[in-house]
Backbone as CSV, one residue per row, in Angstrom:
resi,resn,N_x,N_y,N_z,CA_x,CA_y,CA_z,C_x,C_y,C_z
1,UNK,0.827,-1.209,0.000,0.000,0.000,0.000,0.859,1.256,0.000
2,UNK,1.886,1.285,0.640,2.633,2.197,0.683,3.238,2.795,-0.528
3,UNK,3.562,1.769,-1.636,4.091,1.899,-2.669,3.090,2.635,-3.461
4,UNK,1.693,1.814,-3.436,0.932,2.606,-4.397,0.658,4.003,-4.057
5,UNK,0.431,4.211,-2.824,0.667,5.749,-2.300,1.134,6.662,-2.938
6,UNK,2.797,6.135,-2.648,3.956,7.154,-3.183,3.427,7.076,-4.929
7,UNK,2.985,6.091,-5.319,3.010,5.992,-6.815,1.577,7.319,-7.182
8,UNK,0.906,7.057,-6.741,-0.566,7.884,-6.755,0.347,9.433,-6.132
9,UNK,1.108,9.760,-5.624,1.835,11.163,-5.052,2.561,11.647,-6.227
10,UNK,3.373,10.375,-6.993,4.061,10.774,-7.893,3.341,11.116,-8.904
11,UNK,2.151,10.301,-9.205,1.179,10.741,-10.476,0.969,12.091,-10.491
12,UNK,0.607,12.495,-9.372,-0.122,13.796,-9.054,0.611,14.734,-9.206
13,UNK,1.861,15.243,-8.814,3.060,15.499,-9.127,3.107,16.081,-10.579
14,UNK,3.212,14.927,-11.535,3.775,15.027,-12.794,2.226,15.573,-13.596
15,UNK,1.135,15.153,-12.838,0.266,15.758,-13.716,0.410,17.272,-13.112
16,UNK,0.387,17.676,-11.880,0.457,18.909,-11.651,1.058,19.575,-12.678
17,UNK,2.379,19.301,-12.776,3.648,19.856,-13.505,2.676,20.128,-15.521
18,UNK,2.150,19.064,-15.940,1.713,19.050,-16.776,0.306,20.271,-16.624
19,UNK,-0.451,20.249,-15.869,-1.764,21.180,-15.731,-0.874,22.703,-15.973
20,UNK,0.603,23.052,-14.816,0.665,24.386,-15.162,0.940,24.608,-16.505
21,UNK,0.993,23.707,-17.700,1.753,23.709,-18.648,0.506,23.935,-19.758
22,UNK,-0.727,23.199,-19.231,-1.725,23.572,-19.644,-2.206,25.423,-19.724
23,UNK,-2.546,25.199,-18.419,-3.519,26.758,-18.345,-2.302,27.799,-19.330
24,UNK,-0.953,28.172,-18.557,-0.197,29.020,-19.058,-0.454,29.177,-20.817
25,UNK,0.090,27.632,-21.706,0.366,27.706,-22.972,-1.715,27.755,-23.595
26,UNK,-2.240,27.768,-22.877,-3.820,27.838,-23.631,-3.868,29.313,-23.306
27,UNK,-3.592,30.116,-22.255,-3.781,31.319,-22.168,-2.614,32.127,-23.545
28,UNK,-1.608,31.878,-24.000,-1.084,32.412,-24.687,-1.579,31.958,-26.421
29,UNK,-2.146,30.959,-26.587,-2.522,29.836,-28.166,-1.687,29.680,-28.401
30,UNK,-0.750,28.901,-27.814,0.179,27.703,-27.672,0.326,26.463,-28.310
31,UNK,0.700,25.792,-28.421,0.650,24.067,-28.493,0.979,23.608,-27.199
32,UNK,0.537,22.678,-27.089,0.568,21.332,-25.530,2.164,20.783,-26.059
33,UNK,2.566,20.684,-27.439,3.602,19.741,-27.261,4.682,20.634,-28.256
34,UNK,4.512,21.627,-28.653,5.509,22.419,-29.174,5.296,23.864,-29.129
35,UNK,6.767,24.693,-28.585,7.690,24.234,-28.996,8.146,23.338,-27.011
36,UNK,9.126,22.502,-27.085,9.076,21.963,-25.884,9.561,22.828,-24.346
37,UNK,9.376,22.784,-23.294,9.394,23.166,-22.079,10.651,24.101,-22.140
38,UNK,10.740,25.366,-21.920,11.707,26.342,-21.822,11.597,27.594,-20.853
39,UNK,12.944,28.230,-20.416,12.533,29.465,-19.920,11.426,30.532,-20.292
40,UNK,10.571,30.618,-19.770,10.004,32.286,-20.706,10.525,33.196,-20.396
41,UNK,12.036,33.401,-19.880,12.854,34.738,-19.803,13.606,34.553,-20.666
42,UNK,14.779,33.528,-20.853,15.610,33.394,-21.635,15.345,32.776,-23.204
43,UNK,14.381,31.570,-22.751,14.232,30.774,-23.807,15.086,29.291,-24.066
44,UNK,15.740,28.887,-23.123,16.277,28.477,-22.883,15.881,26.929,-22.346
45,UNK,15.821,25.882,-23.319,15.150,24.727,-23.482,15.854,23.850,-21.687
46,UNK,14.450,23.565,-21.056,14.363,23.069,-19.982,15.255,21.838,-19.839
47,UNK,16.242,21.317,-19.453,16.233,19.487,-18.990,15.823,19.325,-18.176
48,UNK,15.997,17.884,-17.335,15.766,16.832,-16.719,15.454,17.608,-15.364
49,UNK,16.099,18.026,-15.143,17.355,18.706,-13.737,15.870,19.657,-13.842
50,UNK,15.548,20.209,-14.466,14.702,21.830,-14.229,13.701,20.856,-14.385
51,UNK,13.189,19.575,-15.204,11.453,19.369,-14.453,10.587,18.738,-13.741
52,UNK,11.813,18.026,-12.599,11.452,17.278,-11.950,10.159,18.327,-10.856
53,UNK,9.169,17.900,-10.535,8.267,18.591,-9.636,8.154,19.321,-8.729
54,UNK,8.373,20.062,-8.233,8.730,21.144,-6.570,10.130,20.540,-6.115
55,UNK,10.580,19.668,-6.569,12.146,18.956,-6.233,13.346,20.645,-7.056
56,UNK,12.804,20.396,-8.203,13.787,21.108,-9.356,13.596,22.755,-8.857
57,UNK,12.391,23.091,-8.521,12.082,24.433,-7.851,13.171,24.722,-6.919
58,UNK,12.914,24.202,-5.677,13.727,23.751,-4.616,15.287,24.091,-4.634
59,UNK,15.728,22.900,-5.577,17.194,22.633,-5.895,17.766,24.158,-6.670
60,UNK,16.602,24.737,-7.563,17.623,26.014,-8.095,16.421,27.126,-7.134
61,UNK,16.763,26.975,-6.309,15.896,28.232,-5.362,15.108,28.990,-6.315
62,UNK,14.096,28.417,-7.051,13.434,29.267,-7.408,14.058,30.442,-8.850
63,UNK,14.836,29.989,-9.303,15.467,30.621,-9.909,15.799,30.080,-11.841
64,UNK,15.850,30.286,-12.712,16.382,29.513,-13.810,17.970,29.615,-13.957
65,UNK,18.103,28.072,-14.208,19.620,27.907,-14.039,20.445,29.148,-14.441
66,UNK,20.001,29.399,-16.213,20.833,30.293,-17.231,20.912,31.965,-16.970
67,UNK,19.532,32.504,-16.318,19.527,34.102,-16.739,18.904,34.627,-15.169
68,UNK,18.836,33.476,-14.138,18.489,33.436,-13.178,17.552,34.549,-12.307
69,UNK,16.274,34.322,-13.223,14.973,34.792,-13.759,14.326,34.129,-12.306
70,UNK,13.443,35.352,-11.661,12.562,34.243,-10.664,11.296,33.088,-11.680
71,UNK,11.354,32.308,-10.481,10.345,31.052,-11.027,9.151,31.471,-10.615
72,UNK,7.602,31.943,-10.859,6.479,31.907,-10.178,6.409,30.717,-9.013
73,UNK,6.238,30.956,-7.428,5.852,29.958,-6.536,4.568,29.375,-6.954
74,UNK,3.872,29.965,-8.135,2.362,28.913,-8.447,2.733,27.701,-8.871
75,UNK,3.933,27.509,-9.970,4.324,26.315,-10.020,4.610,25.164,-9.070
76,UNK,5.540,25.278,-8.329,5.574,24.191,-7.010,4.152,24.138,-6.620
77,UNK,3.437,25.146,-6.446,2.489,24.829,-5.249,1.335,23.958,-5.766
78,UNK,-0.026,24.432,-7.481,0.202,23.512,-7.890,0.805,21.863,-8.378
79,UNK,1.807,22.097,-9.008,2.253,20.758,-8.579,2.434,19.853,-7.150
80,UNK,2.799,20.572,-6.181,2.075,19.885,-4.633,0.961,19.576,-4.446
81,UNK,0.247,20.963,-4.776,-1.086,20.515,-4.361,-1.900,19.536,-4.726
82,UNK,-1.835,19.116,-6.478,-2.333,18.334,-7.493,-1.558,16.625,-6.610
83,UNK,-0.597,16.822,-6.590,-0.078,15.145,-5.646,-1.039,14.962,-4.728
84,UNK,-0.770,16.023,-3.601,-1.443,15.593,-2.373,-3.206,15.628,-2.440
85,UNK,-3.836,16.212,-3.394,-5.028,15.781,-2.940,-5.439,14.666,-4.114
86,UNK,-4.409,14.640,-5.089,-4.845,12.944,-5.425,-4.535,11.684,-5.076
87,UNK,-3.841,12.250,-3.895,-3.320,10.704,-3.104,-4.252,11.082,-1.895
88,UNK,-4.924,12.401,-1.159,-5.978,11.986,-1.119,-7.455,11.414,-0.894
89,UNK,-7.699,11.995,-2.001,-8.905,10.951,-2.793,-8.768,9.249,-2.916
90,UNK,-7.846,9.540,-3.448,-7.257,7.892,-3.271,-7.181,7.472,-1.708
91,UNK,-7.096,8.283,-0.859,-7.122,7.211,-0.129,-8.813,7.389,1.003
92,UNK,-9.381,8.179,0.829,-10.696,8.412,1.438,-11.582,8.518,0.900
93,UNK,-11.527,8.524,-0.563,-12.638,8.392,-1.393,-13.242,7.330,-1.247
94,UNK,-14.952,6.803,-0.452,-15.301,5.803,-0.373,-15.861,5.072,-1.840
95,UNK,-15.760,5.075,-3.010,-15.742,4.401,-3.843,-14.592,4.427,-5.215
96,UNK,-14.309,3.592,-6.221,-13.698,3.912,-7.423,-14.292,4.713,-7.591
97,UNK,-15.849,5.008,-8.176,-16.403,6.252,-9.090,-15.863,7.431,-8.732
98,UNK,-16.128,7.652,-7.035,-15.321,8.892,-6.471,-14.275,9.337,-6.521
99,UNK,-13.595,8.013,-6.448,-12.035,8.707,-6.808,-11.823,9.524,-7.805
100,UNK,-12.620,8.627,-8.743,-11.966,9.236,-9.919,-13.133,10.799,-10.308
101,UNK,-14.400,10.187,-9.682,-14.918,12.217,-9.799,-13.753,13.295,-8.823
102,UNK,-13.255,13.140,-8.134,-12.163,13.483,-7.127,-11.141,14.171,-8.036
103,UNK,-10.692,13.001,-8.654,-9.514,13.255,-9.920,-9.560,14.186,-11.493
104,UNK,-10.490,13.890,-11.297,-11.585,14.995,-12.357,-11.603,16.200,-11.380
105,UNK,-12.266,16.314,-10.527,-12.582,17.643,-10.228,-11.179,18.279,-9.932
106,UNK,-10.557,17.842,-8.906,-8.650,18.178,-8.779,-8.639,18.678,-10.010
107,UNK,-8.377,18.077,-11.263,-7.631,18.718,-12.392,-8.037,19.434,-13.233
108,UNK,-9.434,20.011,-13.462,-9.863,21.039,-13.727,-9.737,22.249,-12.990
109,UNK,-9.902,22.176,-11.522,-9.914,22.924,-10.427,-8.019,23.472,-10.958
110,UNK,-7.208,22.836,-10.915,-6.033,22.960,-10.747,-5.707,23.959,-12.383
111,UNK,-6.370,23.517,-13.011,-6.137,24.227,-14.292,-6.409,25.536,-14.402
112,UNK,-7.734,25.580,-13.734,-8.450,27.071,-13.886,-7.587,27.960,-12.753
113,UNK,-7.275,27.505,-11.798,-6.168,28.519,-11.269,-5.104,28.629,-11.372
114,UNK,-4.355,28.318,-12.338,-3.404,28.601,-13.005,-3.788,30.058,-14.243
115,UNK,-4.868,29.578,-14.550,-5.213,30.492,-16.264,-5.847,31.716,-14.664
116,UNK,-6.573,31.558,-14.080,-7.271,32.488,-13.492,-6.265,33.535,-12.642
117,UNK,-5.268,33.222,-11.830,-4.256,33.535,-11.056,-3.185,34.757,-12.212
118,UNK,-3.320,33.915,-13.248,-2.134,34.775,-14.086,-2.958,35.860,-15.013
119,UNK,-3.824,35.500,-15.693,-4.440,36.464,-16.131,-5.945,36.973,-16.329
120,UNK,-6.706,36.121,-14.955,-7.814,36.691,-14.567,-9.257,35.871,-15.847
121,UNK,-8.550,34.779,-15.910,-9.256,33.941,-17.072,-9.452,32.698,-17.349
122,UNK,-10.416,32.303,-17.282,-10.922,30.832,-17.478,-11.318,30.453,-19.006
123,UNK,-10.501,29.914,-19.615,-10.775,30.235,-21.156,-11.773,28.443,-21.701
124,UNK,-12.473,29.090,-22.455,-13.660,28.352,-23.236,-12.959,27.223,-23.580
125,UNK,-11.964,26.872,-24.332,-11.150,25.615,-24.782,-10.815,24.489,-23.539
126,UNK,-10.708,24.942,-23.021,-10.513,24.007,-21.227,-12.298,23.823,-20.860
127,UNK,-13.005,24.466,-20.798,-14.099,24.345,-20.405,-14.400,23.443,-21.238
128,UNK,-14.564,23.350,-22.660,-15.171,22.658,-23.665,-14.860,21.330,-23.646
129,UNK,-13.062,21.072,-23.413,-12.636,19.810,-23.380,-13.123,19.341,-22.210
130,UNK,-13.431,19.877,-20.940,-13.408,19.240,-19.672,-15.570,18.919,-19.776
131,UNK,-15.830,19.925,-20.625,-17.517,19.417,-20.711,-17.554,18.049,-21.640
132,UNK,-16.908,17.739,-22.723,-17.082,16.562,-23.013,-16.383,15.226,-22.549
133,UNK,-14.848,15.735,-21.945,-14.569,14.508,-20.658,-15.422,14.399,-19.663
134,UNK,-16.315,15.056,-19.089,-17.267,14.770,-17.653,-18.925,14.189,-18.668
135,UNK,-19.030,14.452,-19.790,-20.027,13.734,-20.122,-19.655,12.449,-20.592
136,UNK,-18.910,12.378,-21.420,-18.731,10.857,-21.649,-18.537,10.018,-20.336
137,UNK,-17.815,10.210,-19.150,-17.751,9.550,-17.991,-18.929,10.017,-17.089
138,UNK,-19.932,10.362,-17.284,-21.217,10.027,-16.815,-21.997,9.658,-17.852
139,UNK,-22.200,9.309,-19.295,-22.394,8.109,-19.793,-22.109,6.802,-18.767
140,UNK,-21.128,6.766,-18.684,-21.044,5.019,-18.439,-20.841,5.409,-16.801
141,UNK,-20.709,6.427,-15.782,-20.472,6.334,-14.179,-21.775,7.275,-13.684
142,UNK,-22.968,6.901,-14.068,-23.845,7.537,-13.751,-24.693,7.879,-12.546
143,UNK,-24.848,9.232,-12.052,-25.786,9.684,-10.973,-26.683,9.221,-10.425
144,UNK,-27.310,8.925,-9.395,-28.824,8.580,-8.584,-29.256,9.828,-8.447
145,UNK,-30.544,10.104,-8.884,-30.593,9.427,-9.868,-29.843,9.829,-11.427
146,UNK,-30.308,9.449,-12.465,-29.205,9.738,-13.654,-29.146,11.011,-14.201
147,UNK,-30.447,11.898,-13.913,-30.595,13.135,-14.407,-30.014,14.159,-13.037
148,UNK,-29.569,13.804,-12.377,-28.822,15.112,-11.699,-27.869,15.627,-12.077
149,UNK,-27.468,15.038,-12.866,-25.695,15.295,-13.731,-26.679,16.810,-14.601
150,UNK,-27.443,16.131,-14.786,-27.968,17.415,-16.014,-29.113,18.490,-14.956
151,UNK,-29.459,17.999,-13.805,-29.607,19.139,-13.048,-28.595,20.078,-12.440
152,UNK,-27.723,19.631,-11.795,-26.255,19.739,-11.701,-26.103,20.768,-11.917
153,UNK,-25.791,20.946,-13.655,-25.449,21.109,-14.792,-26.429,23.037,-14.561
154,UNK,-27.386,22.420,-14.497,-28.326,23.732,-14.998,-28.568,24.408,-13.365
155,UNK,-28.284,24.095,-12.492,-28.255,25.037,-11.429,-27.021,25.433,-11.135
156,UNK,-25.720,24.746,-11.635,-24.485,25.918,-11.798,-24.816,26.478,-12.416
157,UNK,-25.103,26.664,-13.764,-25.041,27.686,-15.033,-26.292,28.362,-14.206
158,UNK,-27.678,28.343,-13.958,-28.618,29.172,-13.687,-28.129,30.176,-12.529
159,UNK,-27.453,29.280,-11.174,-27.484,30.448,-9.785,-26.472,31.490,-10.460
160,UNK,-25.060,30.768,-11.311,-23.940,31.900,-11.617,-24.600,33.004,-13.019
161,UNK,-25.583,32.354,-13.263,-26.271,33.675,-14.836,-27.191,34.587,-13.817
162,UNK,-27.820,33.951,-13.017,-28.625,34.952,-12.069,-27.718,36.446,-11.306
163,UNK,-26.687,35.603,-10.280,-25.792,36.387,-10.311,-24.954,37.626,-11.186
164,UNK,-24.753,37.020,-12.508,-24.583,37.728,-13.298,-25.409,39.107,-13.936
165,UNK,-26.635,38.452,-13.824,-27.678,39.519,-14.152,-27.922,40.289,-13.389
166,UNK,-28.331,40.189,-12.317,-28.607,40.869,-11.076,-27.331,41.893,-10.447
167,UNK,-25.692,41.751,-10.722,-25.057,42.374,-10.505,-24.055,43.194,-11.641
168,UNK,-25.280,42.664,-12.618,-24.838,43.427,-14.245,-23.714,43.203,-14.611
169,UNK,-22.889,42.377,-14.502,-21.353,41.683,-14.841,-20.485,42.105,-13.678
170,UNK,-20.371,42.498,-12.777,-19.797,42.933,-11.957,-19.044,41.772,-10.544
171,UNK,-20.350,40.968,-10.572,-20.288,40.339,-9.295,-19.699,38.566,-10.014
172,UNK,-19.547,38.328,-11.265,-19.134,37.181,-11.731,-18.980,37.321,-13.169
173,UNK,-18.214,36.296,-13.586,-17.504,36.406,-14.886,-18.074,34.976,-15.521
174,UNK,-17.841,35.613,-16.793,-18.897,34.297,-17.591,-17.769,33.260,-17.922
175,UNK,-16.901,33.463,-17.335,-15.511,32.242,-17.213,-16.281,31.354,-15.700
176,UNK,-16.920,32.130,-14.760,-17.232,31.365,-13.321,-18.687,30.465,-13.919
177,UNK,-19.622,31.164,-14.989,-20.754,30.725,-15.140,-20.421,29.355,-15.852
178,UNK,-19.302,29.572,-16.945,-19.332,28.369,-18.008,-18.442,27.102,-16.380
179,UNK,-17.776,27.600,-15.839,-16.930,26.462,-14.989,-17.388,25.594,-14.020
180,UNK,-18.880,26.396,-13.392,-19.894,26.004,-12.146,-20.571,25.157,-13.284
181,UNK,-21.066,25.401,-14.263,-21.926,24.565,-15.193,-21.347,22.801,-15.438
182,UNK,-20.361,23.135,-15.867,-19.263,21.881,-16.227,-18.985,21.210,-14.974
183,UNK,-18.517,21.790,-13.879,-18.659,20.763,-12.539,-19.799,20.368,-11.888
184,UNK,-21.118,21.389,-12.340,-22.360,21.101,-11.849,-22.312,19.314,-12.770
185,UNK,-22.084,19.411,-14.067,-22.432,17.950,-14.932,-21.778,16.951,-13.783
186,UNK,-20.237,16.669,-13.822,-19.581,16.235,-12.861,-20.214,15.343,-11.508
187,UNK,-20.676,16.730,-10.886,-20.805,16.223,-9.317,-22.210,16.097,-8.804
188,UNK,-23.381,16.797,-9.413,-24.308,16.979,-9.371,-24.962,18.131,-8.680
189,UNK,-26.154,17.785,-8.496,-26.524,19.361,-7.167,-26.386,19.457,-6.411
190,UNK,-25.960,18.661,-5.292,-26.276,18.972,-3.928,-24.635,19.837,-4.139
191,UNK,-23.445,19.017,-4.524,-22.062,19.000,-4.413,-21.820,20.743,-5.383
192,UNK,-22.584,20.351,-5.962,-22.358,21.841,-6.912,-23.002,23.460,-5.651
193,UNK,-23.956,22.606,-5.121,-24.657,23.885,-4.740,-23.441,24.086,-3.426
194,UNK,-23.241,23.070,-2.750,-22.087,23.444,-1.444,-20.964,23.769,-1.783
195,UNK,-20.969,23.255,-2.961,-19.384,24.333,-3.784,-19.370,25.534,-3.730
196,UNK,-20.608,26.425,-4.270,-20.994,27.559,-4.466,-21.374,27.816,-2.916
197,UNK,-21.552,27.781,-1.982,-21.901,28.202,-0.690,-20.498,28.065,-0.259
198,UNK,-19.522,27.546,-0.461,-18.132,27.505,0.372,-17.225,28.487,-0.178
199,UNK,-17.373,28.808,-1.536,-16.446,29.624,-2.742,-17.023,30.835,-2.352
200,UNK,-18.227,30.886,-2.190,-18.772,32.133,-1.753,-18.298,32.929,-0.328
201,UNK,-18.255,32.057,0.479,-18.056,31.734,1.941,-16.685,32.781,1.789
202,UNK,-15.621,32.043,1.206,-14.241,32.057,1.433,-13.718,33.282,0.699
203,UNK,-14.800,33.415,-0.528,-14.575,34.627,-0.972,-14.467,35.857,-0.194
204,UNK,-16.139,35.926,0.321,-16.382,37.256,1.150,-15.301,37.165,2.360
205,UNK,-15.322,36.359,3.244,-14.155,35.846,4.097,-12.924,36.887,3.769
206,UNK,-12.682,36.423,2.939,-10.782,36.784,2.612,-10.777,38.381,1.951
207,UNK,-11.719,38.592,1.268,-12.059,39.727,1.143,-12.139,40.896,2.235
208,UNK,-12.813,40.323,3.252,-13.351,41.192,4.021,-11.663,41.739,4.862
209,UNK,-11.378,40.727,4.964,-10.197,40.565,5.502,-8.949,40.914,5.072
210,UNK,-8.916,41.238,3.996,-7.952,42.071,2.714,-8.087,43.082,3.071
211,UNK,-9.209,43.498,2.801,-9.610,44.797,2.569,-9.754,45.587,4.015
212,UNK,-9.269,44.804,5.415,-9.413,45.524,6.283,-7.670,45.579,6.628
213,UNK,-6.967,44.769,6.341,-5.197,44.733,6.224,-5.040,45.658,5.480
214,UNK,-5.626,46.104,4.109,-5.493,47.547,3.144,-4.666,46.603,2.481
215,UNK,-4.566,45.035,1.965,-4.153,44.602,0.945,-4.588,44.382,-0.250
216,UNK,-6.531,44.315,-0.475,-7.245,44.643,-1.625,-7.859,45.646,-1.659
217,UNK,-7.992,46.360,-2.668,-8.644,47.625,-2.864,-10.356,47.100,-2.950
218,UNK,-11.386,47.829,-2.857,-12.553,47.619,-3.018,-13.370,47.498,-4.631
219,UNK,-12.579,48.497,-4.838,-13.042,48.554,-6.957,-12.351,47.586,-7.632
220,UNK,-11.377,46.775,-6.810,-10.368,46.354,-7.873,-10.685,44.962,-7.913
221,UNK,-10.727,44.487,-8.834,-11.316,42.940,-8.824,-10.372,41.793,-8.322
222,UNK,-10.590,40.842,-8.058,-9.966,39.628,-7.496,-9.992,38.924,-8.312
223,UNK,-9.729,37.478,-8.726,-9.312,36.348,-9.323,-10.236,35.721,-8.198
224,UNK,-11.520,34.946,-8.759,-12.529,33.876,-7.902,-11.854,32.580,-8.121
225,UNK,-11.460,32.264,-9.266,-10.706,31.017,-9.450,-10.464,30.133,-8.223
226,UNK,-9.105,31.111,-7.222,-9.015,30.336,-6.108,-9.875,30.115,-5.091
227,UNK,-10.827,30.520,-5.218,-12.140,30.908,-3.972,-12.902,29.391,-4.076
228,UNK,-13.663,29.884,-5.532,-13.878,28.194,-6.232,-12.736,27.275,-5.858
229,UNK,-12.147,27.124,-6.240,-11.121,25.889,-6.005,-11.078,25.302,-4.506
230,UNK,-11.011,26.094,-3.801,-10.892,25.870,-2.155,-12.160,25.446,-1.719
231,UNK,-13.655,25.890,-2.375,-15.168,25.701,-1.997,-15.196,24.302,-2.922
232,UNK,-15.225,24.087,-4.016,-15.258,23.355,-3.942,-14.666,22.057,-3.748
233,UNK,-13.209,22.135,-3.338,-12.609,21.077,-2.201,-13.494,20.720,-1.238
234,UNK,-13.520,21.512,-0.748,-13.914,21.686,1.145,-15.717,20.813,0.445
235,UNK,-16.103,21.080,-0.160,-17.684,20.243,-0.797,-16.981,18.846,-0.624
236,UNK,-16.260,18.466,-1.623,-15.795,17.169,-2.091,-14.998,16.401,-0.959
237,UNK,-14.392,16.753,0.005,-13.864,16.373,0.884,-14.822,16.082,2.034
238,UNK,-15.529,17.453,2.705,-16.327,17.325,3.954,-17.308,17.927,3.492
239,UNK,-18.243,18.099,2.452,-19.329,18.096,2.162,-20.545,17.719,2.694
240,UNK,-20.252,16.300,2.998,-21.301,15.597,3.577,-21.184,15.554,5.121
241,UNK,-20.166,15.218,5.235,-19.905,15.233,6.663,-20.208,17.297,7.162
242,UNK,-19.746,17.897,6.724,-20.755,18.985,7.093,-22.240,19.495,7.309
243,UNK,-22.352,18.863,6.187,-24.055,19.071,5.893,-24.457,18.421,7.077
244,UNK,-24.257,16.796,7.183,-25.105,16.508,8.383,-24.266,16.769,9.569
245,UNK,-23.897,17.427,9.710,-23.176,17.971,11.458,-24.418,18.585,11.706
246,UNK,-24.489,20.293,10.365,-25.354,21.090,10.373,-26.688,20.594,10.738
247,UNK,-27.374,19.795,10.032,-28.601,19.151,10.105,-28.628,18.708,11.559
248,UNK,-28.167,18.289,12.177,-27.752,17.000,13.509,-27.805,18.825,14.524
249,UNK,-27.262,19.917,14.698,-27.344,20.731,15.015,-28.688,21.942,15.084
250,UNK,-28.982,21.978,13.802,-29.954,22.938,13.872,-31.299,22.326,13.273
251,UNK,-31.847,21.505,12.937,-32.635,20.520,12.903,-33.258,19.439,13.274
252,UNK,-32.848,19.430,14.299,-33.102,18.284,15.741,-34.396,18.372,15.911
């Protein structure tokens, strides 16, 4: 067990490493496989040594070997983060299906804050691919019942278009509407809606709390990306086990 562990740590790892490689080169119209892994200061074609996972970070402090350019800390941390919560899922996820909705949600989640963090954007091409990977795998790993995937579906996209309307583009971005929609397919409603109650949560939270340190300005917009990402963890992880604490508490 131990082995598969470390093996499921290492997966996670290398896909991390691969996701920042995603969001970055889709935010610029890139290729996935050319031209291959290089400085974006120097240009200066990556080896071995520079891509091993938060190891290679580490070893050149953060730095590129050649023109000794800082490294963004989103990289390591991503790539950490993407290991450790797919090892895990793997290991508390009470079924296969879960795991792997787990593993799905991780790597979308992980993508969009990368594109969202750097330039305030969740782009349609990631959404599109990740709407027809979560439908074909609810084809064949289907919901109780089977139409919640497609309720899901339409109470992300509906609460985040409501939002939208009601705060005239201001209060959400049609990058948050298309992304709640696509994990609504995914996870269904209940998981979608406590996503959106925790992202929300953590938003105003950290906000409030910025803005009383005098580290965010009030007009100036934030990146939700990570807000989402953290809400809907905290769903997928203790979701349930929250809900019924709550219930067991104020419903007695």
């Amino acid at each position: 067990m131990i082995l598969i562990d470390i093996y499921i740590l290492i997966l996670g790892l290398c896909l991390g490493s691969f996701y920042n490689v995603v969001g970055l080169r889709v935010l610029e119209g890139e290729s996935l496989i050319s031209p291959p892994s290089h400085c974006p200061s120097c240009g200066r074609r990556l080896s071995f040594i520079d891509l091993v996972p938060v190891f290679s970070y580490a070893l050149l402090r953060g730095k590129c070997r050649t023109c000794h350019s800082r490294i963004s800390p989103l990289y390591p941390f991503v790539e950490a983060s993407t290991g450790i919560l797919f090892l895990l899922a793997f290991l508390f996820a009470p079924s296969l299906s879960d795991m792997v909705v787990g593993w799905l949600l991780i790597s979308i989640l992980m993508i969009i804050l990368v594109t969202d963090i750097n330039k305030m954007m969740i782009p349609d091409k990631i959404m599109v691919f990740f709407f027809i990977l979560f439908f074909i795998f609810r084809c064949f790993v289907r919901l109780e019942p089977w139409w919640d995937s497609l309720l899901g579906m339409g109470v992300g996209f509906g609460l985040l278009m409501l939002i939208f309307l009601v705060s005239r583009g201001k209060g959400m971005g049609g990058g948050d509407i298309n992304l709640f929609a696509v994990m609504g397919l995914l996870v269904g409603t209940k998981m979608i809606l406590l996503g959106f109650f925790f992202s929300t949560f953590y938003g105003a939270l950290i906000g409030m709390i910025g803005m009383a340190l005098g580290k965010f300005k009030r007009n100036k917009p934030l990146p939700f990306g990570p807000f989402i990402a953290l809400g809907m963890l905290t769903a997928y992880f203790f979701g349930e086990t929250l809900l019924d604490l709550y219930l067991d508490l104020f419903l007695w």
